[in-house]
N, C-alpha and C positions, 0 to 999 in steps of 0.2 A: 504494500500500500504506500502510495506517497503523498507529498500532501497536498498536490493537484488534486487525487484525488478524496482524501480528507477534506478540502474546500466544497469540490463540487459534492461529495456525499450530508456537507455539512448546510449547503444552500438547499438542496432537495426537501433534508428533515428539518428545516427552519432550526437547526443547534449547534449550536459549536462542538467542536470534537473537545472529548475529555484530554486531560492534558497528558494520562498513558495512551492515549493515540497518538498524539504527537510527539511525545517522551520514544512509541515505537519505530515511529518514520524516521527521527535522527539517529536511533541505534542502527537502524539498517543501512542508512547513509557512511555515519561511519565506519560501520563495518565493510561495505563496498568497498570505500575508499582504501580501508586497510590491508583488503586484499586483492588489490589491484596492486597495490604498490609492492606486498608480497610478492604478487606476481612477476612482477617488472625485477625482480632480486635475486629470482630463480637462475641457475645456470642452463644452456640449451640441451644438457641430457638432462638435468631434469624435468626440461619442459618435455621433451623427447622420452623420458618413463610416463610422464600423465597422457602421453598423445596429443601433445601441443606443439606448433612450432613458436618461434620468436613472433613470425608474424599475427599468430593468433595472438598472443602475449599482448604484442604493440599495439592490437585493434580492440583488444578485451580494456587495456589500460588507458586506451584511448577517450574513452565514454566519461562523458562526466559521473562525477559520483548517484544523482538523482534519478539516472537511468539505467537500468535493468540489463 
C-alpha cells in the first residue's frame, strides 16, 4: 500500500488513514530503499547465485523508493 493510495482510499471513506497506516507505508518505503541499496553492494556472482544480472540490479535500484 502506498500513500497515493492511503489518500485516494482515505477520500473515498471520507477519513483519514490511522497513523499505523501511515507508520506502515514508511516502513515499507524504507525498507525498499534499504534493499535496493543492499542490492547495488552485492558482488556479480552473487547477483549471479540469486539469478540476477548487474543489469537487473541497476534497473531494480533504479526505481524510486515509493515504487514497487
Amino acid at each position: 500500500m502506498s500513500i497515493v493510495t492511503l489518500s485516494i482510499s482515505a477520500v473515498r471513506s471520507r477519513r483519514f488513514p490511522h497513523w499505523n497506516e501511515v507508520e506502515a507505508v514508511f516502513t515499507e518505503w524504507r525498507q525498499r530503499a534499504r534493499t535496493r541499496r543492499d542490492l547495488m553492494a552485492l558482488s556479480d556472482r552473487d547477483l549471479s547465485d540469486m539469478g540476477l544480472t548487474r543489469m537487473d540490479a541497476d534497473n531494480e535500484a533504479s526505481k524510486p523508493f515509493w515504487e514497487s
